[in-house]
C-alpha positions in Angstrom: 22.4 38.2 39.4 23.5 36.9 42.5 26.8 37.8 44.9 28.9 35.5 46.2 31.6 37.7 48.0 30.8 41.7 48.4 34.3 42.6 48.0 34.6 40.5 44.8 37.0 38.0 43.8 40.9 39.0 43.2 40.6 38.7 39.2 38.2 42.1 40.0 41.4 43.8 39.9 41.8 43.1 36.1 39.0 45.4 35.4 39.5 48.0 37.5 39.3 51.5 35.7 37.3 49.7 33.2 34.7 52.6 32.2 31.3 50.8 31.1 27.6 52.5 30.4 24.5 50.1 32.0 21.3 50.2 29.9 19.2 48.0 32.2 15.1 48.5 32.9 14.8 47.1 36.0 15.9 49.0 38.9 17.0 46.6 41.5 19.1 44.8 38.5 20.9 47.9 37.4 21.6 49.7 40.8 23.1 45.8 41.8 24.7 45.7 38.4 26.0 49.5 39.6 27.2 48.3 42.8 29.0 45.5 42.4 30.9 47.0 39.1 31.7 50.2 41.5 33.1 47.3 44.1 35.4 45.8 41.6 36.8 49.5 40.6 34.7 49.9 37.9 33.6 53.5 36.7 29.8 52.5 35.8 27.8 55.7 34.3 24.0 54.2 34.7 22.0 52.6 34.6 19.5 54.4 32.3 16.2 52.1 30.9 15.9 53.2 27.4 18.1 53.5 24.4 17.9 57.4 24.5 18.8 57.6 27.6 22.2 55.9 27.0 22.7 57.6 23.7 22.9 60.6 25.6 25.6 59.0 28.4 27.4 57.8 26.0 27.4 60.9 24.0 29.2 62.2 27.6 31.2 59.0 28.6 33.5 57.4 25.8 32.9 53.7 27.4 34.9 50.9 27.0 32.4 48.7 26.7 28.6 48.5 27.3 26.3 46.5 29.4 22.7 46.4 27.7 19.8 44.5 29.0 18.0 43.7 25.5 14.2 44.5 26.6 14.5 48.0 27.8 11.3 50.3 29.4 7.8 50.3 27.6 9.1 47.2 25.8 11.8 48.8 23.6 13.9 46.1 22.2 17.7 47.4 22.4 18.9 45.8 19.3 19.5 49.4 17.2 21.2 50.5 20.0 23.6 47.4 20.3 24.0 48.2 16.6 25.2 51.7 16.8 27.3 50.9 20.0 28.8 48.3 17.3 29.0 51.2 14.8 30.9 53.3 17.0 33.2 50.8 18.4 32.0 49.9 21.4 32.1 46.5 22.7 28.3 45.2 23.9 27.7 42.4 27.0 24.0 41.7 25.7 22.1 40.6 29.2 18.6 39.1 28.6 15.9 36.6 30.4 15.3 34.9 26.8 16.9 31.5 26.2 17.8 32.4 22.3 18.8 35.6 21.3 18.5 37.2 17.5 21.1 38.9 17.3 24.0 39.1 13.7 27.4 37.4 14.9 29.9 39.9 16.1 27.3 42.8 17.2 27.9 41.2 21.1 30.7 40.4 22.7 29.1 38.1 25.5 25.3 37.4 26.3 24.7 36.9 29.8 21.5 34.9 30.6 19.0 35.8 33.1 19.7 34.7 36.2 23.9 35.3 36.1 26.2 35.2 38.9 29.0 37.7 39.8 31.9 35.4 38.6 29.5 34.7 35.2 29.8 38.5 34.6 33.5 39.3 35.9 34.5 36.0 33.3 32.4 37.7 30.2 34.1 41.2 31.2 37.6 39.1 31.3 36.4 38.3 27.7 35.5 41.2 26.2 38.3 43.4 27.6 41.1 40.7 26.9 43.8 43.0 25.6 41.6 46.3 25.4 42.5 47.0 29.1 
């Protein structure tokens, strides 16, 4: 992820309010993930590195969408959990390092590849919350 303008550009406003759980493994990715979402007036609950841990967020959190790194702590592959974010409803921004990812068509609303910019990610949430917002 890299950051181009630390207030974020205008089209931030479209997803302000916007609440979305982080399931990312990596510290310095999800607490930079954390802060730029909070900039652009996102309410971010996260990020948590394993797929219990944001089972039990979003057990408290109804999201509007998720953001889920797909190789989670200890090597825990995050595909049941994008499925039963699917399951419930909830609308899945897959991010991953890997060039192709294995996952059935619909289960992600976006996949973000490993290194991503700030406009890369503000244009998938754009996509993925067209209408929902």
């Amino acid at each position: 992820m890299t950051s181009s303008n630390a207030h974020g550009p205008p089209e931030s406003r479209d997803v302000k309010g916007l609440h979305v759980v982080l399931v990312e493994d990596s510290w310095h990715v999800g607490f930079g993930l954390k802060n730029l979402l909070l900039a652009w007036g996102v309410d971010v609950a996260g990020p948590v590195a394993t797929a219990a841990d944001a089972e039990r967020l979003i057990s408290k959190h109804e999201p509007d969408l998720a953001i889920v790194d797909l190789n989670l702590r200890g090597g825990e592959a995050a595909y049941d959990l994008i499925d039963r974010l699917h399951e419930q409803g909830v609308r899945v921004i897959v991010m991953t390092g890997y060039s192709q990812v294995q996952l059935a068509p619909g289960k992600a609303a976006a996949i973000l590849h490993k290194p991503f910019g700030d406009e890369q990610l503000l244009a998938a949430l754009h996509r993925v919350t067209k209408g929902a917002t």
